[in-house]
C-alpha positions as CSV (number, residue, x, y, z in Angstrom):
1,X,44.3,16.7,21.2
2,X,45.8,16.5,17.9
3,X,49.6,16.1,17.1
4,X,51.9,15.8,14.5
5,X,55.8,15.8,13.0
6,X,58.0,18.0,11.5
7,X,61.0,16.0,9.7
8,X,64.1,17.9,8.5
9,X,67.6,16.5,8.3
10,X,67.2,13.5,10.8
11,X,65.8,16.3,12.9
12,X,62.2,16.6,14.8
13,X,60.1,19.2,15.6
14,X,57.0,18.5,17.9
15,X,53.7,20.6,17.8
16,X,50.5,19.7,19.5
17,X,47.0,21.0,19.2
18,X,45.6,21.9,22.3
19,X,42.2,24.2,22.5
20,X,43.3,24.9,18.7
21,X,46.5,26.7,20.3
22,X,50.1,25.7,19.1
23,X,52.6,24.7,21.3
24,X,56.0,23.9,20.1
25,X,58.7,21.1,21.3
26,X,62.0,21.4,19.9
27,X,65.1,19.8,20.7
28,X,68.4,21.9,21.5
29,X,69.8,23.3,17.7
30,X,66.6,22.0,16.0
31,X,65.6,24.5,13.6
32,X,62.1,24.1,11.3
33,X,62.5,24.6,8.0
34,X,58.6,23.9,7.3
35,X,55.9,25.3,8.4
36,X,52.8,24.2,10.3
37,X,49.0,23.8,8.7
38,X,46.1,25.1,10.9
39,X,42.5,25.0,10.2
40,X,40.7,27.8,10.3
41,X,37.2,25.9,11.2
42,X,37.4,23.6,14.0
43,X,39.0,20.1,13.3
44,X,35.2,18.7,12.9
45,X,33.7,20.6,10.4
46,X,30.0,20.9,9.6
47,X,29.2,21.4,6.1
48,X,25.4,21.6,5.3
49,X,24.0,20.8,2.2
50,X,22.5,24.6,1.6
51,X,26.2,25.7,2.2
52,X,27.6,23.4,-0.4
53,X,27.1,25.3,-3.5
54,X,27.0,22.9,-6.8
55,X,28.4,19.7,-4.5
56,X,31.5,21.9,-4.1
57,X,33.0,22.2,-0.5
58,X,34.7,25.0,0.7
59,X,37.3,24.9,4.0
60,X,40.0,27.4,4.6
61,X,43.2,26.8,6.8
62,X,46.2,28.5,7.4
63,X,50.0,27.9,6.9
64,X,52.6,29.9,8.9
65,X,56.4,29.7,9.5
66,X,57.4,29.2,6.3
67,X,60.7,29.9,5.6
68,X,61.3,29.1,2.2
69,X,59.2,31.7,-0.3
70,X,55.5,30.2,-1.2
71,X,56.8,29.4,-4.8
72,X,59.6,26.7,-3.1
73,X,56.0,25.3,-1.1
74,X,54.3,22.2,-2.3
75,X,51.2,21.6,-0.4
76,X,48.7,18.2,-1.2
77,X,45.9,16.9,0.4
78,X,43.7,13.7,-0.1
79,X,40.5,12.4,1.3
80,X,40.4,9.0,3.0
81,X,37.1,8.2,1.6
82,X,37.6,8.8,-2.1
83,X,33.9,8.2,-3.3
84,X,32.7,11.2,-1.2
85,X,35.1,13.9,-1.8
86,X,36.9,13.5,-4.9
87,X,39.2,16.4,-7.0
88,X,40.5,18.2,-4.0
89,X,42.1,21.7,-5.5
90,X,44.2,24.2,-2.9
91,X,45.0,27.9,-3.6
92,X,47.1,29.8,-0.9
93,X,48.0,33.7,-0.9
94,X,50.2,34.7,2.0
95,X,49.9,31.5,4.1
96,X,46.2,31.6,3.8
97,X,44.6,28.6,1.8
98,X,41.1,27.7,0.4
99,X,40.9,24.1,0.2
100,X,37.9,23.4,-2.7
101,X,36.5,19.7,-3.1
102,X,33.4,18.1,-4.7
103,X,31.4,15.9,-2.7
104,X,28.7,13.3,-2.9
105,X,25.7,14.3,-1.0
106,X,23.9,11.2,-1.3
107,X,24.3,9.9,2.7
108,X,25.4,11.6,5.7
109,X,29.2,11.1,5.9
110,X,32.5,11.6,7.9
111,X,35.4,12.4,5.7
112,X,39.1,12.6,6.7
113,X,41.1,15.1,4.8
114,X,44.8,14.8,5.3
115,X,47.2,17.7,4.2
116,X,51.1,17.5,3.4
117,X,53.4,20.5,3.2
118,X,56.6,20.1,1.5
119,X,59.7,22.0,1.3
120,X,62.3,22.5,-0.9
121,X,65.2,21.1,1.2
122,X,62.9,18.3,2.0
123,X,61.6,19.3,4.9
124,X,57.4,17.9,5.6
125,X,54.5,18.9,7.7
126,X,51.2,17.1,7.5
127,X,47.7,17.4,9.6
128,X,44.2,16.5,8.8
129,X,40.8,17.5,9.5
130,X,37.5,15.6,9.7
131,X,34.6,17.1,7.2
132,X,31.1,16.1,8.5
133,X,28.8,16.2,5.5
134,X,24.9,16.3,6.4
135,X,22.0,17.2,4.0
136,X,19.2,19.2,5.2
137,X,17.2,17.5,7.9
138,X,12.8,17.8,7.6
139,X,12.1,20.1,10.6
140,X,9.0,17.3,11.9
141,X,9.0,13.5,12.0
142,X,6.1,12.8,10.8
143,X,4.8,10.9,7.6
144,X,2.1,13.6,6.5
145,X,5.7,15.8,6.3
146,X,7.4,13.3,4.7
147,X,4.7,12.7,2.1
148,X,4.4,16.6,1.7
149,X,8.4,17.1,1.0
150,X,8.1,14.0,-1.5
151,X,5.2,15.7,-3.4
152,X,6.8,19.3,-3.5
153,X,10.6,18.6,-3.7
154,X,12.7,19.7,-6.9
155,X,14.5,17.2,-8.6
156,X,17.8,15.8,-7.1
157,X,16.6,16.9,-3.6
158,X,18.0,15.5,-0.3
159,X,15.0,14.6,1.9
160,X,16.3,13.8,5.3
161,X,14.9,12.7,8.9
162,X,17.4,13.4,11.2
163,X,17.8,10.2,14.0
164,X,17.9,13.4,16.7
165,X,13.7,13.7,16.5
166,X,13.7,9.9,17.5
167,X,14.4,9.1,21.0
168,X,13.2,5.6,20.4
169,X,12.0,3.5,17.5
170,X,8.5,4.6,16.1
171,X,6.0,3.0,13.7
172,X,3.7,4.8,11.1
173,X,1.4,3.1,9.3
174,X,0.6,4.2,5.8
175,X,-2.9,2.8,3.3
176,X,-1.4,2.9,0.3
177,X,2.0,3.2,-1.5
178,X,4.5,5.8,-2.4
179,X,4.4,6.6,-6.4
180,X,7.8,8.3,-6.3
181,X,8.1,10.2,-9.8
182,X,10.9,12.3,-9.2
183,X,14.6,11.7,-8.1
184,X,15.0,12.7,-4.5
185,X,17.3,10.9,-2.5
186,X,15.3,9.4,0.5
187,X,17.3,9.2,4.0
188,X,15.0,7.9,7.2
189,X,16.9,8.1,10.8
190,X,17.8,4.2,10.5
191,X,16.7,0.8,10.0
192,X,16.3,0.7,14.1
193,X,14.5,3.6,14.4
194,X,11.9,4.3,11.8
195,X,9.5,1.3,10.3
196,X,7.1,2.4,7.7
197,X,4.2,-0.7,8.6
198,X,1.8,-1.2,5.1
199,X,-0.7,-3.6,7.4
200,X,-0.8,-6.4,4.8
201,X,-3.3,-3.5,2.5
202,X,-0.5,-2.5,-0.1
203,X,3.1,-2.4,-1.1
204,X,5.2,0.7,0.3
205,X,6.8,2.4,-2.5
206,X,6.8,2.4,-6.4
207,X,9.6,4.0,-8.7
208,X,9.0,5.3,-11.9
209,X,11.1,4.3,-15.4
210,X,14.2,6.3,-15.6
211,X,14.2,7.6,-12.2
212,X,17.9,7.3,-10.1
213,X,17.3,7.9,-6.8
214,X,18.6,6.7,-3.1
215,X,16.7,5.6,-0.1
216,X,18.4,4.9,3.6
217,X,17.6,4.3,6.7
218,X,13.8,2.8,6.9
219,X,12.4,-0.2,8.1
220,X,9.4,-1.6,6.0
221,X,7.2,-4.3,7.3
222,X,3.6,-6.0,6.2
223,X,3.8,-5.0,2.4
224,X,1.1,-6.8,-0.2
225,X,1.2,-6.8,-3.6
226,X,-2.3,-7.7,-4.7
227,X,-3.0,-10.3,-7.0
228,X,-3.8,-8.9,-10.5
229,X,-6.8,-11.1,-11.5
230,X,-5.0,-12.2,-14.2
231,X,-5.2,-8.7,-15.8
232,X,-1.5,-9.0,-16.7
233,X,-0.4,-5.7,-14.9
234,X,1.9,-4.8,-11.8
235,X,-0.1,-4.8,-9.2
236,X,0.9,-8.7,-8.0
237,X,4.7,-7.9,-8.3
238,X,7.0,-6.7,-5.4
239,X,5.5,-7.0,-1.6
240,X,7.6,-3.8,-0.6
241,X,9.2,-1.8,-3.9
242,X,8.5,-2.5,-7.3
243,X,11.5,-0.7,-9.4
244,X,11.8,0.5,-13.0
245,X,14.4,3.1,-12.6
246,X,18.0,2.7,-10.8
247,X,17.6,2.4,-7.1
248,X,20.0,2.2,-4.3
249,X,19.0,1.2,-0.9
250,X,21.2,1.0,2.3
251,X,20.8,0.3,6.0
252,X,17.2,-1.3,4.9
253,X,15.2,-3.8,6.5
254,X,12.2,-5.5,4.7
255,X,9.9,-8.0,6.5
256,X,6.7,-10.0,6.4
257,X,5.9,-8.2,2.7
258,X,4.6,-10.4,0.8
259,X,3.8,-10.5,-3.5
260,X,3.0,-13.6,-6.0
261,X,6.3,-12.5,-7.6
262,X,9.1,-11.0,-5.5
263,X,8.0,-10.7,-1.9
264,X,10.5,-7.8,-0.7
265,X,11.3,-6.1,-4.5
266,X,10.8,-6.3,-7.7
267,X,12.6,-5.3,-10.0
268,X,11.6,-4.8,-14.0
269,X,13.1,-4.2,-16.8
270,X,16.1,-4.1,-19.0
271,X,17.4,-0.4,-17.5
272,X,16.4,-1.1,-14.2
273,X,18.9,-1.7,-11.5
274,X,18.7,-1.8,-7.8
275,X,22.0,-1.7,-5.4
276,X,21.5,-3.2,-1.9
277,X,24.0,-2.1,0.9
278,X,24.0,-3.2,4.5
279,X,20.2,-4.5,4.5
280,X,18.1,-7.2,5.3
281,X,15.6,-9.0,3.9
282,X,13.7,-11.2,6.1
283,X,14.8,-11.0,9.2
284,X,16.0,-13.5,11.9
285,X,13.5,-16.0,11.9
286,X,10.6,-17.3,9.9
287,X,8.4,-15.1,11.6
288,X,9.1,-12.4,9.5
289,X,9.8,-13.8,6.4
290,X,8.8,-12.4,2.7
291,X,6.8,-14.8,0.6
292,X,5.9,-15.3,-2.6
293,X,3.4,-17.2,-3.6
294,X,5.1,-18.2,-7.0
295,X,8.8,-17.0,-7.3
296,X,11.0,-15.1,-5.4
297,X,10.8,-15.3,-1.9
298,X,12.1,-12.0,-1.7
299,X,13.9,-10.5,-4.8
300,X,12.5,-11.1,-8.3
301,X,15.1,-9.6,-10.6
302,X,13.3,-9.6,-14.4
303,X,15.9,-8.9,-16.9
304,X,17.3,-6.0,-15.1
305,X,20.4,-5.8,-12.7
306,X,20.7,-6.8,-8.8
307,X,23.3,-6.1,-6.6
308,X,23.8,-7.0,-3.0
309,X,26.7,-5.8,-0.9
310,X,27.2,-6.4,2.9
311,X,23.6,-7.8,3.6
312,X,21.4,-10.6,4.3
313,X,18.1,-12.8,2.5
314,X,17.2,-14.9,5.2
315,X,14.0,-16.8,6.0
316,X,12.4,-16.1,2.9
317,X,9.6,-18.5,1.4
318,X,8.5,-18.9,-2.4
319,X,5.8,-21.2,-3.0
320,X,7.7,-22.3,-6.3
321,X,10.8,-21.1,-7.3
322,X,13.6,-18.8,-5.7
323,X,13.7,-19.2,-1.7
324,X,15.7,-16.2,-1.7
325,X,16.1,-14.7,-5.2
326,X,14.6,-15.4,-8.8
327,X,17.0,-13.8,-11.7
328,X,15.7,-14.2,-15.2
329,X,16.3,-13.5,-18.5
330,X,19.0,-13.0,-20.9
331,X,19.5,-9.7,-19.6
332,X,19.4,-10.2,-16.0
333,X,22.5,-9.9,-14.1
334,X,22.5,-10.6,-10.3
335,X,26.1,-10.1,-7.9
336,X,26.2,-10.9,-4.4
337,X,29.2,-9.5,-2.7
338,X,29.9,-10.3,0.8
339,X,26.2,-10.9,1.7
340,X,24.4,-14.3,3.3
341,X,21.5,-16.0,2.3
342,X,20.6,-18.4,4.8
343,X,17.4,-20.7,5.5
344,X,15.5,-19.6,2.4
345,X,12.9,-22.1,1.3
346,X,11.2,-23.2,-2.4
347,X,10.0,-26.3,-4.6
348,X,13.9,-25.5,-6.1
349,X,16.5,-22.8,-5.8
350,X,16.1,-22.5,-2.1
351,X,18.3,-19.7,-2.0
352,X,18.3,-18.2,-5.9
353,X,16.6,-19.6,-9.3
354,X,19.0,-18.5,-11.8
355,X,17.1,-18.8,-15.2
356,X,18.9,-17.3,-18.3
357,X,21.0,-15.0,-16.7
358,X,24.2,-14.2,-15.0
359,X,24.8,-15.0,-10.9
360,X,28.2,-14.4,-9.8
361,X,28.5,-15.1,-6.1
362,X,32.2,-13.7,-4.8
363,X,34.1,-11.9,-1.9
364,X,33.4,-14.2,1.4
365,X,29.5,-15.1,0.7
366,X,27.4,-17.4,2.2
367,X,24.8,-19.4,1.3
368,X,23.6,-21.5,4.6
369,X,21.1,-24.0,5.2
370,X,18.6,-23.5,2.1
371,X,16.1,-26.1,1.3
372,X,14.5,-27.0,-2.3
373,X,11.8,-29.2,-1.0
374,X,10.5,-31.1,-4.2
375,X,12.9,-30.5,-7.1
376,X,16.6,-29.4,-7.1
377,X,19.4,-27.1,-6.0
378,X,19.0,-26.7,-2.7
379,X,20.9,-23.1,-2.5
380,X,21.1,-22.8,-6.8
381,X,18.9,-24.1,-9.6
382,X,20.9,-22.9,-12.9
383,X,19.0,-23.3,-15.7
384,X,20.9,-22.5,-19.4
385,X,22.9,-19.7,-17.7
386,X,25.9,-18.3,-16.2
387,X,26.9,-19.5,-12.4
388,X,30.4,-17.9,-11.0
389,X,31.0,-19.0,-7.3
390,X,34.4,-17.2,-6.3
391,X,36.0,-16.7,-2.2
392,X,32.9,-17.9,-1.1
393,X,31.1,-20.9,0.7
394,X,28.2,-23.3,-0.2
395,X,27.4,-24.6,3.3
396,X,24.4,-27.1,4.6
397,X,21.9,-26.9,1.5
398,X,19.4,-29.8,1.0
399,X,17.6,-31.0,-2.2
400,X,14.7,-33.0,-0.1
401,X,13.7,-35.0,-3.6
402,X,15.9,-33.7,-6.4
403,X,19.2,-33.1,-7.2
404,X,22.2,-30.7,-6.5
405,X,22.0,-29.8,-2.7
406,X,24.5,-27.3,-3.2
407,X,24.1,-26.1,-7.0
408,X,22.1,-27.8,-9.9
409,X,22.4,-26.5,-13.1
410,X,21.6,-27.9,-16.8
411,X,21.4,-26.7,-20.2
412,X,23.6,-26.4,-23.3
413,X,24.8,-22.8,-21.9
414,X,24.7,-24.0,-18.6
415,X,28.3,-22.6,-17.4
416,X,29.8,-22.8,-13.9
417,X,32.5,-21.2,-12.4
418,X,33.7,-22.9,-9.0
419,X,37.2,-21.2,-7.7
420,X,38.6,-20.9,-3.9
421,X,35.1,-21.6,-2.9
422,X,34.0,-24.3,0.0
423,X,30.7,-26.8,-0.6
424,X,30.5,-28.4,3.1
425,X,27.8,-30.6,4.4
426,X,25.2,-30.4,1.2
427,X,23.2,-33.1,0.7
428,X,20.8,-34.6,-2.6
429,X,19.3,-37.3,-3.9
430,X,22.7,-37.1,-6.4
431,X,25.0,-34.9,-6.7
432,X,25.3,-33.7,-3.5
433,X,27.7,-30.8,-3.7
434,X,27.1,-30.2,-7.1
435,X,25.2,-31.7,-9.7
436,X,25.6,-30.5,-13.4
437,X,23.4,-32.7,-15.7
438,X,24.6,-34.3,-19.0
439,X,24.4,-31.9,-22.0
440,X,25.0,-29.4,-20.1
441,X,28.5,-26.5,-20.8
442,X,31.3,-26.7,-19.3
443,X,31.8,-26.8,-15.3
444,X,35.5,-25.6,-14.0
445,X,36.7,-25.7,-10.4
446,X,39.3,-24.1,-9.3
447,X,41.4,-24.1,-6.0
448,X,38.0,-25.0,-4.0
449,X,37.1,-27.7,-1.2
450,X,34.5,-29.8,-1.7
451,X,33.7,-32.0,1.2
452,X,31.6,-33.9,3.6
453,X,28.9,-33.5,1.3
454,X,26.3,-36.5,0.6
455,X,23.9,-38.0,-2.3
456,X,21.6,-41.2,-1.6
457,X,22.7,-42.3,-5.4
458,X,25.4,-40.8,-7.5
459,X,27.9,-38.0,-6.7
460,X,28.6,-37.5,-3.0
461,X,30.3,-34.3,-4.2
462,X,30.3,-34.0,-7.3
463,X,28.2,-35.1,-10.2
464,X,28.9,-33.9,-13.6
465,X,27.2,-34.8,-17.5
466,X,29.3,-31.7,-19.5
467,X,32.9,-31.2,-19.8
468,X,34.7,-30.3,-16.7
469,X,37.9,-29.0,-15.6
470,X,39.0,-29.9,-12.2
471,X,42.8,-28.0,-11.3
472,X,45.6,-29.8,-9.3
473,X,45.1,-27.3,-6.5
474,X,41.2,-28.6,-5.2
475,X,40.4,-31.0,-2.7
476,X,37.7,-33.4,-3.0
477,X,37.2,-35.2,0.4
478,X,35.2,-37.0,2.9
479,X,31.9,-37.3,0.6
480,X,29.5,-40.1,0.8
481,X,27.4,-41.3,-2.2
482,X,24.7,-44.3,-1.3
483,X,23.9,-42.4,2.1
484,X,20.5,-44.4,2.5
485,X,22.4,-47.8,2.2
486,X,20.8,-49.4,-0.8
487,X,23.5,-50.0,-2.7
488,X,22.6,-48.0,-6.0
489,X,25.0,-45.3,-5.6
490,X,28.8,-44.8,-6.1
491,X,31.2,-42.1,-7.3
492,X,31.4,-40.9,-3.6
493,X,33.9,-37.9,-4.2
494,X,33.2,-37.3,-8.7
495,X,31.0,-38.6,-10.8
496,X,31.6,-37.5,-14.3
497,X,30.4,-38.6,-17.6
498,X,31.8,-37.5,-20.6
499,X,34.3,-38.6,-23.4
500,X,36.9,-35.8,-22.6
501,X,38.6,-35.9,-19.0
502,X,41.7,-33.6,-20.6
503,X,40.9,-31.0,-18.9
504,X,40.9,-32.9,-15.4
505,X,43.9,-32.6,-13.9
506,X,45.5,-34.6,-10.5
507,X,43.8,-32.8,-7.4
508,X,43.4,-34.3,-3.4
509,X,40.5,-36.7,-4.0
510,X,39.9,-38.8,-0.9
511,X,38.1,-40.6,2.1
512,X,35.0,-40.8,0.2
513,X,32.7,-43.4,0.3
514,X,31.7,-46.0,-0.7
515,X,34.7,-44.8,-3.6
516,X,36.4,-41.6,-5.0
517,X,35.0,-42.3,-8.7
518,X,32.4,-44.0,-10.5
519,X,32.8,-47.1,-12.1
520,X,32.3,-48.1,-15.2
521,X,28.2,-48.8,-16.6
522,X,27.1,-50.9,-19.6
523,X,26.1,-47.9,-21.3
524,X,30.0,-47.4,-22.4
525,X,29.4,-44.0,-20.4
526,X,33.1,-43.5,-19.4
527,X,33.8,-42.7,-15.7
528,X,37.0,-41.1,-15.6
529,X,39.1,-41.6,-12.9
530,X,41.1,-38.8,-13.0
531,X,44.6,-40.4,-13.4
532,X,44.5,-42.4,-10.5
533,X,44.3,-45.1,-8.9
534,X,41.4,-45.3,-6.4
535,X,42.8,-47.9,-4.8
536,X,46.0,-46.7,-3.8
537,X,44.6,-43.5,-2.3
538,X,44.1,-43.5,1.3
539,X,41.0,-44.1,3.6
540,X,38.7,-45.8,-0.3
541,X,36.1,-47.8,0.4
């Protein structure tokens, strides 16, 4: 049942919906000075692709008891999900309207279209209506169907497996992968319901330069990249997908694929991009971990652009570099939004190599309990690029023999970003939270907690060669340095050598151990000491 106000004057009128038949509750003297608003189609509205003509979307409703003349009438609507239907236009001739929209077909989706009436004297009426946009469903489940539509369908078509023909979760195997040359927009029946299983003989699906297409809603598991030989070509890159146009997955699942260079995707080329929504890579345990047997555990991003929204790299293995993720070249750009990366292993990186290019990590990230195992960064290795950590957290990373349990990054462009961010529980040989290495550009943290991380030598939290700016509003607490004992290690909380400390400002440094800040060496290195004195700062050892 449906309901909804009339305001006039201080004054309410009452109608309810009920079986699409108006009923009206007034009080005594109440008179409406606005009319009501009525669908014509039910309140749930099924528009289907083939009755969408040029993404335009068609509902008529009605408007009666007007008083004032329909010149005096101001009617508006909006859509609650903007990004699916989007320049809503109404024309209405005798109190019946035509409400026309344009819509994005891409994905099955549930709008909400709210209307308001106005009057002249003030008087308002609203309702809404719920628009179910669904693209054409494939009239069989099957893969030799699937495989058919893919090799006959037009250009910008909507290939669709409708969850309905699967009562529970199916498995089909295919021999060899899926040269898509076209741009169709791919939706399976869900992650949970439909896995596409390679058996470890080749990768799933390839996507031509240029292309912009969608895929939803599959599972793919048991993907294998072949080794080239040496011959130089593709064949050894991306378990699952290898990408050269502009790809957006959602509601995917890749597991056990495996590839000498991006186990799950890869992704090549300046124009190419890939946007990730709501998947996962790798799974829940190690089990079904991607692997690569050089770089990128899962993702290899080569000079193109990666973006992850709302999903997870876990359990991922590279055999070198990039647990998780490898980004590289001055044209790669990689953003993950809102997504985890946890337990990813490599030699360093264990959660992303960043080598050249941009990573911004922002908007309630995580990157959990990733291991480098013989070099450094346990979650980041940053090499001469870009690193922006923002409303995000840096939690339980480990660089077994190196450096930078949380991040490690070096190089004259090395640049990091650190602001209202967390680095909890990381631990290195040095620099345990963070360890930027001399020479390097400048580091900045803002508004961020580092704390209860540890280093065996120098840095419990921090340890940083290039010029740094640390703001008044960060807390840097409860970090060890010399965690094995021997007495080599100090600057428990910073570590910072350089000749310019202007841009450190006071902040919460405290209950580190064995001290805040480094001492001074014979090399004349100065340690600054941000302004304060260690020993009149509670809990120093």
């Amino acid at each position: 049942m449906n309901s909804f106000r009339l305001r006039w004057a201080g004054r309410t009128l009452c109608i309810i919906f009920l079986s699409f038949s108006l009923f009206a509750c007034t009080r005594p003297n109440t008179l409406p000075v606005i009319g009501t608003l009525e669908p014509k189609s039910p309140l749930i509205f099924t528009a289907n692709s083939r009755d969408v003509v040029e993404d335009r979307l068609e509902v008529g409703f009605s408007i009666s008891d007007v008083e004032d003349s329909p010149a005096k009438l101001e009617l508006s609507a909006v859509s609650s999900n903007l990004e699916r239907v989007t320049g809503i236009t109404i024309d209405c001739e005798q109190g019946s309207c035509l409400l026309t929209a344009e819509v994005d077909r891409k994905r099955p989706s549930n709008v909400k279209v709210e209307l308001t009436l106005k009057d002249s004297r003030g008087g308002v009426a609203s309702s809404s209506f719920s628009v179910k946009i669904e693209p054409d469903y494939l009239a069989e489940a099957s893969l030799g169907a699937l495989q058919t539509a893919l090799e006959t369908a037009e250009a910008g078509a909507f290939l669709a497996l409708s969850p309905n023909l699967f009562s529970e979760p199916v498995s089909w195997s295919i021999k060899e992968e899926l040269f898509l040359t076209k741009e169709v927009n791919l939706i399976g029946p869900g992650s949970d319901l439909l896995t596409l299983d390679a058996g470890g003989q080749s990768r799933h699906l390839r996507i031509a330069k240029g292309l912009k297409l969608s895929i939803e809603g599959f599972d793919f598991t048991n993907g294998q990249a072949q080794d080239d030989g040496g011959q130089g070509d593709f064949e050894a890159l991306g378990g699952a997908i290898f990408n050269e146009g502009v790809l957006e997955l959602k509601d995917i699942t890749i597991t056990s694929s495996q590839a000498v260079k991006g186990g799950a995707i890869y992704n090549f080329g300046q124009a190419a991009q890939v946007i990730i929504r709501d998947s996962l890579f790798g799974g829940k345990s190690e089990a079904t971990a991607n692997r690569a047997s050089r770089s990128g555990g899962a993702l290899f991003n080569d000079g193109g652009r990666l973006e992850l929204y709302g999903s997870q790299v876990n359990f991922n293995l590279a055999d070198e570099r990039g647990g998780g993720a490898y980004n590289l070249g001055e044209t790669a750009t990689m953003l993950i939004d809102s997504s985890e990366f946890l337990s990813n292993v490599s030699l360093d990186g264990g959660a992303v190599k960043n080598e050249k290019g941009s990573l911004r990590v922002q908007n309630g990230s995580l990157l959990k309990d990733n291991t480098a195992t013989e070099v450094e960064g346990g979650a980041i290795f940053n090499t001469d690029s870009k690193v922006e950590i923002v409303d995000s957290s840096i939690i339980g990373n480990v660089a077994l023999k190196g450096a930078g349990g949380g991040i490690y990054s070096f190089g004259e462009n090395a640049n990091v970003l650190i602001e209202n961010s967390h680095f909890q529980e990381n631990s290195a040989i040095s620099g345990g939270g963070l360890y930027h290495e001399v020479g390097s550009g400048p580091l900045t943290i803002k508004a961020s907690i580092i704390e209860a991380n540890r280093a065996e030598n120098f840095g419990g939290g921090v340890f940083s060669g290039g010029p740094s700016s640390l703001s008044a509003d960060s807390s840097i607490r409860a970090n060890v340095a010399d965690s094995n004992g021997d007495d080599i290690g100090y600057g428990g909380g910073f570590f910072y050598i350089g000749e310019d400390s202007s841009g450190i400002s006071l902040s919460v440094i405290s209950n580190n151990q064995p001290d805040d800040f480094a001492q001074p060496i014979p090399d004349a290195a100065l340690f600054q000491l941000l302004g304060l004195d260690p020993e009149k700062l509670p809990g120093n050892r």
